[in-house]
VOROSE-302137 format. One record per residue (C-alpha): chain; x, y, z. Coordinates in steps of 0.02 Angstrom, whole numbers, plus 50000, padded with zeros to 5 digits. Layout:
N
{kette:A x:X y:Y z:Z}
...
END
This chain:
432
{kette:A x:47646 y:50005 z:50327}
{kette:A x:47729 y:49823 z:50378}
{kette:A x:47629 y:49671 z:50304}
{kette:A x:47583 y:49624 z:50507}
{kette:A x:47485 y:49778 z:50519}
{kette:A x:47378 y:49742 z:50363}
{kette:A x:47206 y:49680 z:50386}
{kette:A x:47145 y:49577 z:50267}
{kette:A x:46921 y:49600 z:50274}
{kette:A x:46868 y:49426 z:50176}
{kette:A x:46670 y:49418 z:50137}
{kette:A x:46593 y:49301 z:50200}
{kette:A x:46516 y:49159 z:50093}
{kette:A x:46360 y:49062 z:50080}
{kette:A x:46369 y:48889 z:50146}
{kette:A x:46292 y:48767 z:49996}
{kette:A x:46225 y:48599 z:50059}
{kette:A x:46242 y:48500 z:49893}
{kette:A x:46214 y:48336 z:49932}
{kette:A x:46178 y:48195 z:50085}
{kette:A x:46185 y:48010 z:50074}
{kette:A x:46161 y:47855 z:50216}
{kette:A x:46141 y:47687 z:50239}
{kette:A x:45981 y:47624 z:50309}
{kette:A x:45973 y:47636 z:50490}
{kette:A x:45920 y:47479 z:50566}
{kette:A x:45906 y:47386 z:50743}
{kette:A x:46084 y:47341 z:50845}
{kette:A x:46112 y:47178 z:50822}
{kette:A x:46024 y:47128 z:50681}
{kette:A x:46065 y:47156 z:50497}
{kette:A x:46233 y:47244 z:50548}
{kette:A x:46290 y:47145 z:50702}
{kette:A x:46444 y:47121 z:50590}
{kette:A x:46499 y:47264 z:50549}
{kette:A x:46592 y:47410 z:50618}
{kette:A x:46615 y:47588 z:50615}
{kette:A x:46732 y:47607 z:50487}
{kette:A x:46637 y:47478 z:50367}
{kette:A x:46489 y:47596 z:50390}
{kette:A x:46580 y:47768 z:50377}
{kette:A x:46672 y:47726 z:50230}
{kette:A x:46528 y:47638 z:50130}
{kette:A x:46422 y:47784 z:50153}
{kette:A x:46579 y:47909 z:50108}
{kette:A x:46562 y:47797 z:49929}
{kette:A x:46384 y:47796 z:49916}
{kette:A x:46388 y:48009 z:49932}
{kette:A x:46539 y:48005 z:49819}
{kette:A x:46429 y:47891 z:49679}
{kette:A x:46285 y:48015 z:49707}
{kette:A x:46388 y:48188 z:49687}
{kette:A x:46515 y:48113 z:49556}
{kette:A x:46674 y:48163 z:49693}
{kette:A x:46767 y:48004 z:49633}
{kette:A x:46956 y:48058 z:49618}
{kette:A x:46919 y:48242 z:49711}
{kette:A x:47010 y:48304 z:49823}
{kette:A x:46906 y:48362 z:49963}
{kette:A x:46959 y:48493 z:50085}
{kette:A x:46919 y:48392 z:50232}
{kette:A x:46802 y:48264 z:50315}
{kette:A x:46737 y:48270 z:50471}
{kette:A x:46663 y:48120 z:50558}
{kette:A x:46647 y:48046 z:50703}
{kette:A x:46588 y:47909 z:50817}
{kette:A x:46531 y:47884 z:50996}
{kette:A x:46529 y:47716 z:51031}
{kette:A x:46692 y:47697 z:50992}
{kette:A x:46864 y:47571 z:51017}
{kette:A x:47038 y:47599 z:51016}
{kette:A x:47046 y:47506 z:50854}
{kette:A x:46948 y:47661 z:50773}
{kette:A x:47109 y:47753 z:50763}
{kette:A x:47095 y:47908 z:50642}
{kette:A x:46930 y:47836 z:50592}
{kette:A x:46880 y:47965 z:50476}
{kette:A x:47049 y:47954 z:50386}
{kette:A x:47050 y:47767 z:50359}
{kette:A x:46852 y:47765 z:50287}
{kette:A x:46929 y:47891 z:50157}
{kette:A x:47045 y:47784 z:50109}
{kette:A x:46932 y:47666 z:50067}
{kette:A x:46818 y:47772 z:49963}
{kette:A x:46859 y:47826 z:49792}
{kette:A x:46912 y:47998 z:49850}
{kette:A x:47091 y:48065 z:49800}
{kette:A x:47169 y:48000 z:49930}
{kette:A x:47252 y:48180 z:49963}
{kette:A x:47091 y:48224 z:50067}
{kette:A x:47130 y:48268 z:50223}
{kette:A x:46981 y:48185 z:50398}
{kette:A x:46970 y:48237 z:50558}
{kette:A x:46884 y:48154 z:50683}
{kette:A x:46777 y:48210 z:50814}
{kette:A x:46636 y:48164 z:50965}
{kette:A x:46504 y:48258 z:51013}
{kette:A x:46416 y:48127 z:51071}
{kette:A x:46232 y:48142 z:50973}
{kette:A x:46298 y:48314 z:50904}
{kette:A x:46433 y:48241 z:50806}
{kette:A x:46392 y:48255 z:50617}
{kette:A x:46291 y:48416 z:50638}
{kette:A x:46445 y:48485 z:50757}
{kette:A x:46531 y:48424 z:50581}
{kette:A x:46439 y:48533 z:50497}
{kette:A x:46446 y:48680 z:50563}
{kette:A x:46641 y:48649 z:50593}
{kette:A x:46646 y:48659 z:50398}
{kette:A x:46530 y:48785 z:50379}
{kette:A x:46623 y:48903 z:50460}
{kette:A x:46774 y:48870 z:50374}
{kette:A x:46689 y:48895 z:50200}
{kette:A x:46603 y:49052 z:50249}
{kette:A x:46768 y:49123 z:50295}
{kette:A x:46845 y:49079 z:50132}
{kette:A x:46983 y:48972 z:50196}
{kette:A x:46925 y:48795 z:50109}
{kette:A x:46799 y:48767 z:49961}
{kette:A x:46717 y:48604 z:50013}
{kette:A x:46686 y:48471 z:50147}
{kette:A x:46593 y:48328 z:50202}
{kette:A x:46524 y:48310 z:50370}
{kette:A x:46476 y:48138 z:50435}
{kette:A x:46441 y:48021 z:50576}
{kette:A x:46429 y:47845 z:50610}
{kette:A x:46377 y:47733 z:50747}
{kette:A x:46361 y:47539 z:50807}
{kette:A x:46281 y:47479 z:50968}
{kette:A x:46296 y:47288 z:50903}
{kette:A x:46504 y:47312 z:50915}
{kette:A x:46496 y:47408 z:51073}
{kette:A x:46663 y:47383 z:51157}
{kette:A x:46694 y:47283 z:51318}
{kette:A x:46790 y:47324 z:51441}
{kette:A x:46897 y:47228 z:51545}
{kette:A x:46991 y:47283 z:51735}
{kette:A x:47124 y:47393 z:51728}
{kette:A x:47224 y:47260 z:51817}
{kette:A x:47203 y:47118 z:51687}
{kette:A x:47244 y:47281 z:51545}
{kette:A x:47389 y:47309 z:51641}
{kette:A x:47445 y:47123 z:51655}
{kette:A x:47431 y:47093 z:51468}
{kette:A x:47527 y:47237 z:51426}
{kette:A x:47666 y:47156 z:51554}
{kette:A x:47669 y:46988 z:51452}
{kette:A x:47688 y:47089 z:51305}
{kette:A x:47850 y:47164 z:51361}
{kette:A x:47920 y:47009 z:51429}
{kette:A x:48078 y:46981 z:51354}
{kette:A x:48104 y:46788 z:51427}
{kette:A x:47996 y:46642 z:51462}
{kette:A x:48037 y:46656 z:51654}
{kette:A x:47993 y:46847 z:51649}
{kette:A x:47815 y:46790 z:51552}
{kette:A x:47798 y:46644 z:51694}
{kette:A x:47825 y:46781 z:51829}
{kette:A x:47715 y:46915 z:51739}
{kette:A x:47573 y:46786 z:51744}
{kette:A x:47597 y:46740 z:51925}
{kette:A x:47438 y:46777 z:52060}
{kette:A x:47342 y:46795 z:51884}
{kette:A x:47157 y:46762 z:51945}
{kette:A x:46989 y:46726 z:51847}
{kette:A x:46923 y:46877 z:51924}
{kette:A x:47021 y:46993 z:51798}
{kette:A x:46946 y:46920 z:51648}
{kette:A x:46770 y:46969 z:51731}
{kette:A x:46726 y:47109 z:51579}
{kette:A x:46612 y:47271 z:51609}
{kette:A x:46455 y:47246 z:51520}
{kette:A x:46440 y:47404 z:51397}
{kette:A x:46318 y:47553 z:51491}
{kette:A x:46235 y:47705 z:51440}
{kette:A x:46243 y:47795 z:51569}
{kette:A x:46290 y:47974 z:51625}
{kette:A x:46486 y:47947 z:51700}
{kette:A x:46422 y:48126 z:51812}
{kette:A x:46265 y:48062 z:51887}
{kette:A x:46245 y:47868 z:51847}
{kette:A x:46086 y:47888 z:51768}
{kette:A x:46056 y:47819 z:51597}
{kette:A x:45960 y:47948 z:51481}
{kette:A x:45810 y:47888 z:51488}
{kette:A x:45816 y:47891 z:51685}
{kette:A x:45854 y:48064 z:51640}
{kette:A x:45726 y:48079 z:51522}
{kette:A x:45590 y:48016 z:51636}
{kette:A x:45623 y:48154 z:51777}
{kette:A x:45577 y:48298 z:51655}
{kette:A x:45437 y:48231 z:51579}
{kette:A x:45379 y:48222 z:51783}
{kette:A x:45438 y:48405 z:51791}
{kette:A x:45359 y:48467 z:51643}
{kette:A x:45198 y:48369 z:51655}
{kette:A x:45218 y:48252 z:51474}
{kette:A x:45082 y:48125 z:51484}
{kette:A x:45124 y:47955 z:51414}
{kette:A x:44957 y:47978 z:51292}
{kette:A x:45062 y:48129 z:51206}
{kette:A x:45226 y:48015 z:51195}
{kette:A x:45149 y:47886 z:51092}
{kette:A x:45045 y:47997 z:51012}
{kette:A x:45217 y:48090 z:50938}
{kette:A x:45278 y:47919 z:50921}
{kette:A x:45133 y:47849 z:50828}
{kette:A x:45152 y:48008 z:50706}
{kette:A x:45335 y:48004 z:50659}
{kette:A x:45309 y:47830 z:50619}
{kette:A x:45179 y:47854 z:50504}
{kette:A x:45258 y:48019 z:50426}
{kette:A x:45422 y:47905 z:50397}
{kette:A x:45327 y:47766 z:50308}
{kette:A x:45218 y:47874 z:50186}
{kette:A x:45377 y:47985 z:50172}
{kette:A x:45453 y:47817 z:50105}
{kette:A x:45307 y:47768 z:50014}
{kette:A x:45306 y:47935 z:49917}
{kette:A x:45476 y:47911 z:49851}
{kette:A x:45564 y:48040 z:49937}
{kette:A x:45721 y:47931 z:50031}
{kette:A x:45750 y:47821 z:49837}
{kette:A x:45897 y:47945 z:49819}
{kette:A x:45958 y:47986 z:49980}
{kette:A x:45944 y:47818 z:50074}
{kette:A x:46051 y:47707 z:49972}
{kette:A x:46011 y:47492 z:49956}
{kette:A x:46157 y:47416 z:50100}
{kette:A x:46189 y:47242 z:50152}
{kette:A x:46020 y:47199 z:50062}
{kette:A x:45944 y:47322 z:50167}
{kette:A x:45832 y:47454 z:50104}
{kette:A x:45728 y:47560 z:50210}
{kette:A x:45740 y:47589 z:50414}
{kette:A x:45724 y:47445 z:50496}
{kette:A x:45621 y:47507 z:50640}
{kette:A x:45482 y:47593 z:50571}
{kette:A x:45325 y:47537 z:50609}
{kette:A x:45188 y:47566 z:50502}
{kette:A x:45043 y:47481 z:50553}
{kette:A x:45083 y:47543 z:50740}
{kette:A x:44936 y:47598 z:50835}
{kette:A x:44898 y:47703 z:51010}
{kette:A x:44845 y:47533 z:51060}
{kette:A x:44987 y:47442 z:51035}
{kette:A x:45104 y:47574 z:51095}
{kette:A x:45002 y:47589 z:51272}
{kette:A x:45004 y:47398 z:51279}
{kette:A x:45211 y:47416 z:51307}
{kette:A x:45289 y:47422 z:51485}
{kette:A x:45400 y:47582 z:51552}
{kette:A x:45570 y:47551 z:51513}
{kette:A x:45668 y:47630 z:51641}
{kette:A x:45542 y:47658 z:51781}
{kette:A x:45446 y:47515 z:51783}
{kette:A x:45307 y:47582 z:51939}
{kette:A x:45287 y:47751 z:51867}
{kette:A x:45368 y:47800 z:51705}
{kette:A x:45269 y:47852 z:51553}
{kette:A x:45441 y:47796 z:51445}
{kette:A x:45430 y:47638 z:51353}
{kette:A x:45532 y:47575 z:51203}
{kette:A x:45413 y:47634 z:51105}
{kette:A x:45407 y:47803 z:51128}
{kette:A x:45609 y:47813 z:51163}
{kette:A x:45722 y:47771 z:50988}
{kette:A x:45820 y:47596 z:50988}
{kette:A x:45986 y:47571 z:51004}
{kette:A x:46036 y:47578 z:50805}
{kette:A x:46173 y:47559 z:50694}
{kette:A x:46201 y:47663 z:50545}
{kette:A x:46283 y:47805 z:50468}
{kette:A x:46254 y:47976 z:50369}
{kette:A x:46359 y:48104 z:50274}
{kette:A x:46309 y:48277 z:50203}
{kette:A x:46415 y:48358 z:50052}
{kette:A x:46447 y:48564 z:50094}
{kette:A x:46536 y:48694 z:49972}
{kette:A x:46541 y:48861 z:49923}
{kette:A x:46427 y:48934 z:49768}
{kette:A x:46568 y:48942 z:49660}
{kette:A x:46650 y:48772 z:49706}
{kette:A x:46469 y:48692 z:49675}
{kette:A x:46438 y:48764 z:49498}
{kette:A x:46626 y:48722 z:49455}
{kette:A x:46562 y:48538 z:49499}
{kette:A x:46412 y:48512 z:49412}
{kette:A x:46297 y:48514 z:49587}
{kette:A x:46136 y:48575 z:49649}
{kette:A x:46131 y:48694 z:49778}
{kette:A x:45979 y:48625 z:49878}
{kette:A x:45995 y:48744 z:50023}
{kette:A x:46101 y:48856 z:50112}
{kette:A x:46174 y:48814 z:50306}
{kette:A x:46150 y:48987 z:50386}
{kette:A x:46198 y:48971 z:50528}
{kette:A x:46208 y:48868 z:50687}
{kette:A x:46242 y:48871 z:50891}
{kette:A x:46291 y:48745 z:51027}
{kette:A x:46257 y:48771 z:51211}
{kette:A x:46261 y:48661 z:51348}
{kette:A x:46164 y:48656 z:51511}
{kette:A x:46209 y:48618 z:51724}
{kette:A x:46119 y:48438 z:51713}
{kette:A x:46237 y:48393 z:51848}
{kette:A x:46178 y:48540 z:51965}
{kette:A x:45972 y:48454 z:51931}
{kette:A x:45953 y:48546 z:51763}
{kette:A x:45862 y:48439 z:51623}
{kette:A x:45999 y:48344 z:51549}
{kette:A x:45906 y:48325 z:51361}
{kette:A x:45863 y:48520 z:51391}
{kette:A x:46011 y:48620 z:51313}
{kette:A x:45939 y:48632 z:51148}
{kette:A x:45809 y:48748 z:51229}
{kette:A x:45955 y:48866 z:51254}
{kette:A x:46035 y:48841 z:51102}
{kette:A x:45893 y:48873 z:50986}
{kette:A x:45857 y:49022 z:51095}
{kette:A x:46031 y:49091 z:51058}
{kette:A x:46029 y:49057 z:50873}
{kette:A x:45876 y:49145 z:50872}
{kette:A x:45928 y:49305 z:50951}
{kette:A x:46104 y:49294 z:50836}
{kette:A x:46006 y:49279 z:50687}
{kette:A x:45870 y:49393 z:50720}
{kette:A x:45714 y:49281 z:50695}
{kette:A x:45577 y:49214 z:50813}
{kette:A x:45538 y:49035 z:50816}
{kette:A x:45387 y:49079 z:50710}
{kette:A x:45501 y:49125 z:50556}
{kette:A x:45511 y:48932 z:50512}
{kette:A x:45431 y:48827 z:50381}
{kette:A x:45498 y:48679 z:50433}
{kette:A x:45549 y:48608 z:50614}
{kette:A x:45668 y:48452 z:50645}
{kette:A x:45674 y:48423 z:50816}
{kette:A x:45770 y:48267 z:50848}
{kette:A x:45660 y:48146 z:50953}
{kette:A x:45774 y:48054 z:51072}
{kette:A x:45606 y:48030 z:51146}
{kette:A x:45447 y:48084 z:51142}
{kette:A x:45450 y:48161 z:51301}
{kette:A x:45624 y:48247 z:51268}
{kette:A x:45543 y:48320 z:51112}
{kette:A x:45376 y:48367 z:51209}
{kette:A x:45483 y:48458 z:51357}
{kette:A x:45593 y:48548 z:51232}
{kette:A x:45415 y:48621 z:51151}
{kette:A x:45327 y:48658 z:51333}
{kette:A x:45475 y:48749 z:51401}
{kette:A x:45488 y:48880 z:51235}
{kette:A x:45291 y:48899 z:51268}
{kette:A x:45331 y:48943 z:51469}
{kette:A x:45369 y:49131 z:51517}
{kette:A x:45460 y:49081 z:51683}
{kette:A x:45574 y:48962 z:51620}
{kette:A x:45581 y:49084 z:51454}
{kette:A x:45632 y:49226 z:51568}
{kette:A x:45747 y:49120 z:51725}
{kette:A x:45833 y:49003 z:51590}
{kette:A x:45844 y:49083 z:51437}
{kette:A x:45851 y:49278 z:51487}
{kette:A x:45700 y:49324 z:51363}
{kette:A x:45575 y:49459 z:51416}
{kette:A x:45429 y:49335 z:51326}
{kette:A x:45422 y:49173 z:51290}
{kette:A x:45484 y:49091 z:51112}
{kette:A x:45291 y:49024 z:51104}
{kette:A x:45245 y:48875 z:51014}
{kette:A x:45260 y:48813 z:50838}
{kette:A x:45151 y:48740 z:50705}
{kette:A x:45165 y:48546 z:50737}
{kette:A x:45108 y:48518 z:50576}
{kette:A x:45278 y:48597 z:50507}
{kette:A x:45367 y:48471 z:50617}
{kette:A x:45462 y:48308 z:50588}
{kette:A x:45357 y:48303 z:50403}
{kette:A x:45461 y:48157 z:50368}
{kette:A x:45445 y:48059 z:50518}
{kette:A x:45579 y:48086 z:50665}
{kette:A x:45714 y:47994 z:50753}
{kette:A x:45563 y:47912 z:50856}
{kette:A x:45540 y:47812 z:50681}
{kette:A x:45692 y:47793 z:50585}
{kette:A x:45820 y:47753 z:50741}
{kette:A x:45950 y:47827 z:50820}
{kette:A x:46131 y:47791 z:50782}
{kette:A x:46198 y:47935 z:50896}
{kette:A x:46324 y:48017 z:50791}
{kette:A x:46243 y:48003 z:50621}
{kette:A x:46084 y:48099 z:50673}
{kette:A x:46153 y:48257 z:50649}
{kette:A x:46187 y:48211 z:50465}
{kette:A x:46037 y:48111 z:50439}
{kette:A x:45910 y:48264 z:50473}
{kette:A x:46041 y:48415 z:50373}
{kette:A x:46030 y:48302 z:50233}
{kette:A x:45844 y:48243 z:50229}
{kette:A x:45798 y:48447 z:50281}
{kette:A x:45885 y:48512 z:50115}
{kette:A x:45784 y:48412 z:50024}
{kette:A x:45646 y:48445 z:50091}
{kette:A x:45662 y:48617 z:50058}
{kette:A x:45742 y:48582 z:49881}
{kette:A x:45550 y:48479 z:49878}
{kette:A x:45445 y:48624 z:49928}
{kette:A x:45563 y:48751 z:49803}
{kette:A x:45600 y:48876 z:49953}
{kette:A x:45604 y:48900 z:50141}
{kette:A x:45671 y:48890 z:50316}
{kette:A x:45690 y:48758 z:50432}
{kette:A x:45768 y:48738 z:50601}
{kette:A x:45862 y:48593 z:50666}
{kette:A x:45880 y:48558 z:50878}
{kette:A x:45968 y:48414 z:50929}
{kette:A x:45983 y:48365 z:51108}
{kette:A x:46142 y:48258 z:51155}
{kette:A x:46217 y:48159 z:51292}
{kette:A x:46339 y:48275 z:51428}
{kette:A x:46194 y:48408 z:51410}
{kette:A x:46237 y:48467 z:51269}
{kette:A x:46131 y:48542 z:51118}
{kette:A x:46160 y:48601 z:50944}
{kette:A x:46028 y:48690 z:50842}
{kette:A x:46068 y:48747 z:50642}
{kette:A x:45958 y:48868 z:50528}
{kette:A x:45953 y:48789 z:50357}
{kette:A x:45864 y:48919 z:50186}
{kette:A x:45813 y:48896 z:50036}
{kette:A x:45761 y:49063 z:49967}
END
């Protein structure tokens, strides 16, 4: 038999989550204004090497990413290894999935452990709204590139000619859909009309995650993961001596006559980043680390937001597909993190698994998922209260979930994330 005709059956391994480590996340333009992506990315790269003892390792690869992003990021991931203690033989890739990112990471890795093919990897994300990049016209772009190439002071004189103030007018940074024009909380707002979310049960979600967060804090449980930064250390944002009477007091932010959104019940723009340490068994014992859980498994779907589906509603569908590719019901969980890009995101994503039609026309299921415990959900406070720095979510909750169930000394937990393009990833994390 020739060597091409041999098939080579590998077992597949369980994933190890050994380890997480971030930054604080705090408020854009405040206590990081300064900083940038790759400060961020590589400092927390060094604070999860410090934790795990990975100084001088050679890791089988990184994957990080970013989605507010400039040119000047160039092989991002890459460049923050090199300025970690790493060996610097460790190989980054970087990647955008806009709030997917570090949990795409993940999985990315995952898959490539399971299969055998590396030991070990480190999936991460990072983000800054206070160095969001402006943009100015293609024309003046174009001109400046001109002058660059000018090989003569008459050709630079000539290159500057008809210049006009008008092409140093910048674009102001937006957040915005590039398919519809609507920002997602515009987005946001027309399915919490569709599915009915009140704005008493957005601040009331609100009100909890910030109060899970601080006693979560208070109890000790983010002194190891959520290492000191910039003088910083705790989340910036949460709040807790908030109150239902101080979140109704706050005005709709993006439909100021009849939303039920306010910045209170949406996260803040936030800068911060996250990184989660993944191996096999083997590779984790050969180390010296804990095995605090086990990624089992994980899905990404997206959704037809453009054609009037909800744009934040693709985790619906992939949670639904995990689900059915794992063989559990949504019931099987001891532990829920649903990422709360709102409230009202959150709130739809729970109505619609409790609904047989959209069940059945949306998600192909004879019954409906049903509804879960929502006292097994977000025990540690949400996105709602800790911020939002888009691509470091994803990291943030794999991390803090692992030890939660390293905490409790067993279980399951699910993770859905919803994410800009319509786009959703969901992740089944054990501890058994």
């Amino acid at each position: 038999m020739s060597e091409s005709n041999v098939t080579v059956h590998k077992k597949v391994r369980k994933v190890v989550i050994a380890g997480s480590a971030r930054i604080p996340f705090c408020r854009s333009n405040t206590f990081y204004a300064e900083l940038s992506n790759l400060d961020m990315l590589s400092d927390t790269l060094q604070q999860l090497s410090k934790r795990c003892n990975l100084a001088g390792k050679k890791i089988d690869d990184v994957v990080a990413g970013a989605v507010t992003t400039h040119s000047k990021d160039f092989n991002l991931t890459r460049e923050a290894i090199l300025s970690t203690d790493l060996s610097p033989a460790t190989p980054g890739t970087t990647l955008q999935m806009a709030c997917g990112t570090s949990l795409q990471a993940a999985l990315m890795i995952a898959g490539r452990i399971a299969s055998g093919d590396i030991d070990c990897g480190i999936a991460a994300g990072t983000d800054t709204a206070s160095d969001a990049p402006v943009v100015f016209p293609r024309k003046f772009a174009r001109r400046m590139i001109k002058l660059s190439q000018a090989c003569s002071l008459k050709d630079r004189l000539k290159t500057l000619s008809g210049f006009s103030l008008k092409e140093l007018t910048p674009k102001a940074p937006v957040n915005a859909e590039p398919r519809t024009g609507l920002s997602m909380g515009q987005h946001c707002e027309l399915m919490a009309r569709e599915w009915g979310i009140t704005r008493h049960e957005q601040d009331e979600l609100a009100l909890q995650s910030h109060r899970k967060a601080s006693a979560a804090y208070d109890s000790g449980f983010f002194d190891a993961q959520v290492g000191p930064y910039q003088g910083i250390l705790s989340d910036t944002n949460i709040r807790a001596d908030s109150s239902m009477e101080k979140l109704g007091s706050l005005r709709p932010a993006f439909d100021r006559k009849h939303g039920t959104l306010t910045a209170g019940n949406s996260t803040p723009l936030t800068d911060g980043a996250a990184a989660v340490l993944l191996c096999s068994e083997s590779w984790a014992k050969e180390n010296g680390l804990p095995i605090l859980a086990y990624l089992n498994g994980g899905r990404s779907s997206a959704v037809d937001f453009v054609g009037g589906e909800g744009l934040l509603m693709a985790p619906t569908l992939a949670v639904s597909e995990l689900l059915q590719k794992q063989g559990l019901t949504l019931q099987d969980f001891d532990v829920y993190e649903i990422h709360e890009a709102f409230a009202a995101q959150a709130l739809c994503t729970l109505k619609a698994w409790e609904d047989p039609d959209f069940c059945r026309s949306k998600l192909g299921l004879e019954e409906p998922l049903g509804s879960i415990d929502r006292e097994r959900m977000n025990i540690k406070g949400g996105s709602l209260a800790f911020g939002h720095p888009f691509a470091a979510t994803g990291a943030r909750i794999l991390g803090g979930l692992a030890e939660i169930l390293e905490e409790r000394g067993k279980g399951r937990g699910l993770i859905s994330i919803c994410t800009a393009g319509g786009m959703g990833v969901a992740a089944v994390v054990e501890k058994p």
